[in-house]
LUMFI-460253 format. One line per 5 residues: number of its first residue (from 1); their letters; for each residue z, y, x of C-alpha. Coordinates in steps of 0.05 Angstrom, whole numbers, always signed. Layout:
residues N
NUM> a> Z/Y/X  ...
END
This chain:
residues 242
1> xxxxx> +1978/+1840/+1737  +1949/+1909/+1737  +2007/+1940/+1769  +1985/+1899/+1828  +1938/+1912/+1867
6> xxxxx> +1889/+1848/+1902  +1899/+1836/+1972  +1854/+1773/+1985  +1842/+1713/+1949  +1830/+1641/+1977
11> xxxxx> +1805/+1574/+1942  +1798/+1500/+1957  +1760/+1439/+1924  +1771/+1365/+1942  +1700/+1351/+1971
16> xxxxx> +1694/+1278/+1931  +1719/+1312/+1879  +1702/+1371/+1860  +1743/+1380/+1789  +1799/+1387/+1831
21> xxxxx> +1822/+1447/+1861  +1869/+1509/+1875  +1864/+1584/+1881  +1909/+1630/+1921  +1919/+1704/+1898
26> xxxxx> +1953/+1752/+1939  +1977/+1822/+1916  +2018/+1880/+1923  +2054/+1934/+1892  +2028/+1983/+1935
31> xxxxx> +1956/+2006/+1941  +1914/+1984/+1999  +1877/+2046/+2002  +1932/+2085/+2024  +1976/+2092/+2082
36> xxxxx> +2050/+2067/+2084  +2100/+2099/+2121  +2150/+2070/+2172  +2215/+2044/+2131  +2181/+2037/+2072
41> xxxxx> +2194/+1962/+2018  +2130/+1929/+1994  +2136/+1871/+1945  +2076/+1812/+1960  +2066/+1768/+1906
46> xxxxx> +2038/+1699/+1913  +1993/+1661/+1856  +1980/+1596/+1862  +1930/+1564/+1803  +1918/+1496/+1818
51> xxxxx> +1866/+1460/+1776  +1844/+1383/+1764  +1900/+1353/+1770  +1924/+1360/+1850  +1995/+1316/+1860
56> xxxxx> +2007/+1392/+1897  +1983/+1458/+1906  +2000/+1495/+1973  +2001/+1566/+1981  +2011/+1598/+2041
61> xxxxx> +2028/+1669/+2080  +2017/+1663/+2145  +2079/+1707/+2181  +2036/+1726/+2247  +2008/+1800/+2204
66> xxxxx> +2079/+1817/+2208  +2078/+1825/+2282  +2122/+1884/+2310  +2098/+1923/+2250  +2138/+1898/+2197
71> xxxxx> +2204/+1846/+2174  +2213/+1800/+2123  +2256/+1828/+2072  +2268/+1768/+2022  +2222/+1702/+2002
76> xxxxx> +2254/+1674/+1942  +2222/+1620/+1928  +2179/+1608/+1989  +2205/+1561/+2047  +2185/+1584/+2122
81> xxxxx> +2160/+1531/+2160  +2171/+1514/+2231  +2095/+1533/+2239  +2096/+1602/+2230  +2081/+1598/+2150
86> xxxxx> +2111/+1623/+2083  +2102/+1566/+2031  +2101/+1556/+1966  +2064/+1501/+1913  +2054/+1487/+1839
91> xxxxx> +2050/+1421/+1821  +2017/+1412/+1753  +1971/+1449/+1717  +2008/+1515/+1707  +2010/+1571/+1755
96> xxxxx> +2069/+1592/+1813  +2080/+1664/+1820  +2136/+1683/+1882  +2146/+1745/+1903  +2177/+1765/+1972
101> xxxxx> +2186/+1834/+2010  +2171/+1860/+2072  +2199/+1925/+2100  +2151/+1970/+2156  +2195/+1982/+2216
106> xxxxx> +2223/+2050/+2235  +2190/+2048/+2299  +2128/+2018/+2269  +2070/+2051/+2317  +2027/+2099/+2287
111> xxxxx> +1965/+2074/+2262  +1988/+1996/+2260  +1962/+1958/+2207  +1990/+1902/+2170  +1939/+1850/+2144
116> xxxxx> +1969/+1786/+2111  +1937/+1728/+2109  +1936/+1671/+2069  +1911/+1589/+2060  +1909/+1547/+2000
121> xxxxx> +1918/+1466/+1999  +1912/+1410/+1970  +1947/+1344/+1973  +1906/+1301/+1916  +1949/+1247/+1905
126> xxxxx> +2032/+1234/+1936  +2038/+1225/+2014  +1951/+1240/+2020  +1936/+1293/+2077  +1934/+1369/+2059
131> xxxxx> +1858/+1394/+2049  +1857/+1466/+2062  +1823/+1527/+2062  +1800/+1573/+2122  +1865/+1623/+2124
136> xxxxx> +1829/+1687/+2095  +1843/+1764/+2100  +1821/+1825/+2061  +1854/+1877/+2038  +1923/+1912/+2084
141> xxxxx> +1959/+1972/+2106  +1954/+2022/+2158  +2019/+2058/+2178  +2018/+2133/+2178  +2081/+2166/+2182
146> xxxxx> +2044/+2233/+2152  +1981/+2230/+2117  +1946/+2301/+2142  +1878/+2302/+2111  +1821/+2331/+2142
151> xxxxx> +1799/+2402/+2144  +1734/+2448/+2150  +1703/+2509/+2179  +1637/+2543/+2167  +1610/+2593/+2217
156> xxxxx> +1554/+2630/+2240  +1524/+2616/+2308  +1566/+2637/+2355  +1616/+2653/+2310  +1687/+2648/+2315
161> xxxxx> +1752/+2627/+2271  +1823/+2633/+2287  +1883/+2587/+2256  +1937/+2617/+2259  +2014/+2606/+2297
166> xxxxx> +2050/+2564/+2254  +1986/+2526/+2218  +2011/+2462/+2193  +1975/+2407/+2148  +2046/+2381/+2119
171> xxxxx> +2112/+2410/+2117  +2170/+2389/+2178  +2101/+2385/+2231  +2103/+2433/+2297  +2032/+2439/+2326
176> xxxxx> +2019/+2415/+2405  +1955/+2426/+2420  +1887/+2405/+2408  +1830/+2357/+2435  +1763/+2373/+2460
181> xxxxx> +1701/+2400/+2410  +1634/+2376/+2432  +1597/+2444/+2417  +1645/+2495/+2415  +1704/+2529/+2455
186> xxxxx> +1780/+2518/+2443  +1830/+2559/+2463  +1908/+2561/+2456  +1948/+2621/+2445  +2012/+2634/+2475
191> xxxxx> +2041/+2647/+2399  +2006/+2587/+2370  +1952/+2602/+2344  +1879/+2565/+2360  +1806/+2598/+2372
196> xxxxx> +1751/+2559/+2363  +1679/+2598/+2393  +1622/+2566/+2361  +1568/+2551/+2421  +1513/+2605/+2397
201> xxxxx> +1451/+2551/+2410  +1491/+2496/+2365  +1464/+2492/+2290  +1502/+2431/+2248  +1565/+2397/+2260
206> xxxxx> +1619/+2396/+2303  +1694/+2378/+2303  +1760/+2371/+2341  +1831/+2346/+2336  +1901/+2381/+2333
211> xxxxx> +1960/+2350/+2346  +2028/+2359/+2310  +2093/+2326/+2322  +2146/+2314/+2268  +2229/+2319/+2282
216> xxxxx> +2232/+2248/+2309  +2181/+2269/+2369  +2126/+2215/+2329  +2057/+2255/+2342  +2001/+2248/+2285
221> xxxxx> +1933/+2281/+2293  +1883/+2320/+2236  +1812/+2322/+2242  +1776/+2397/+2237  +1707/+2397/+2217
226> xxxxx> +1661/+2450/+2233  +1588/+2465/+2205  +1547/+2518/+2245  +1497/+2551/+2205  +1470/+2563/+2135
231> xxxxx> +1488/+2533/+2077  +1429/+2540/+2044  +1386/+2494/+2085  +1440/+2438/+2097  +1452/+2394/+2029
236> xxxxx> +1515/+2352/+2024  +1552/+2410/+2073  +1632/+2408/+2069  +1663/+2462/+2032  +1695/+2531/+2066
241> xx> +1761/+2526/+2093  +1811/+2577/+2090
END
């Protein structure tokens, strides 16, 4: 599947029997190790490999990561249980893929994350009791309705930078202000613009937050860092902004 990308992965054996077994492979066509934004589809896949010879296989998606974050879209395929539970099983030797999708809320908060989680079981032989895993969780998604990456500044001691009225990260953001700096001065313009005055005993790092709001009124935040000094003498600095 290597347009999917691995979410988590869960296994079982029979304990007085160890040949037999299952595995539970959850993925996505969306990559973990990026934000999704609120309205967008993902597609979850389910895998479910049993092995041994189990009468069943159980796979399930446990429906509590959904939360106020996200809906269920469609689960062909997958029955949802009075427990709270997407299920599915294979019951010979060959695999089950099912796919279902979810869809992030448009009023999904900022910053919510969705992490799925899933359990694999066993039922060895007809009408037997389940044996099942611990539910397990890896991989999920954060929702960021812009992704604003960071930013950098290099000054002097007791030097000074201005950004200027109308600085935005993204297109369709207005700037609203800014947090506090631990070492340094902030000030607000009346036409926008920001001035940060480096403290003139600092040498090394600093950093602060500004604020921007997109058309909806939905506020996101970028991080400014700031290095005070020289260069020269501090390895592994962060490049000049601007």
């Amino acid at each position: 599947m290597s347009d999917w990308y691995p979410l988590a992965r869960a296994w079982v054996t029979h304990p007085q029997a160890p040949q037999i077994g299952g595995t539970l492979e959850l993925f996505a066509d969306a990559d973990p190790a990026l934000p999704v934004t609120p309205g967008r589809e993902l597609a979850l896949t389910v895998v479910v490999t049993p092995t041994g010879g189990a009468y069943r296989t159980y796979g399930y998606l446990l429906d509590d990561f959904l939360g106020g974050v996200a809906a269920m879209v469609s689960h062909q395929g997958m029955s949802h249980l009075d427990n709270g539970r997407y299920a599915t099983y294979a019951s010979d030797a060959e695999p089950r893929t099912v796919t279902c999708r979810i869809r992030v809320g448009d009023a999904a908060a900022e910053g919510a994350v969705l992490l799925p989680r899933i359990i694999v079981g066993l039922m060895p032989a007809q009408g037997d009791k389940l044996i099942p895993s611990t539910a397990v969780s890896d991989a999920g998604f954060r929702v960021r309705r812009h992704w604003l990456p960071g930013q950098s500044l290099t000054l002097r001691p007791g030097g000074r930078a201005v950004l200027p009225a109308g600085h935005s990260p993204a297109p369709g953001l207005r700037f609203m202000g800014v947090g506090l700096a631990r070492h340094g001065t902030l000030t607000c313009m009346s036409d926008g613009s920001v001035t940060y005055q480096a403290d003139p005993e600092h040498l090394g790092y600093d950093r602060f937050e500004m604020a921007f709001e997109d058309e909806r009124g939905h506020r996101v935040w970028s991080e400014v860092t700031v290095h005070i000094g020289d260069f020269g003498v501090s390895p592994g600095a962060l490049p000049t902004y601007g």
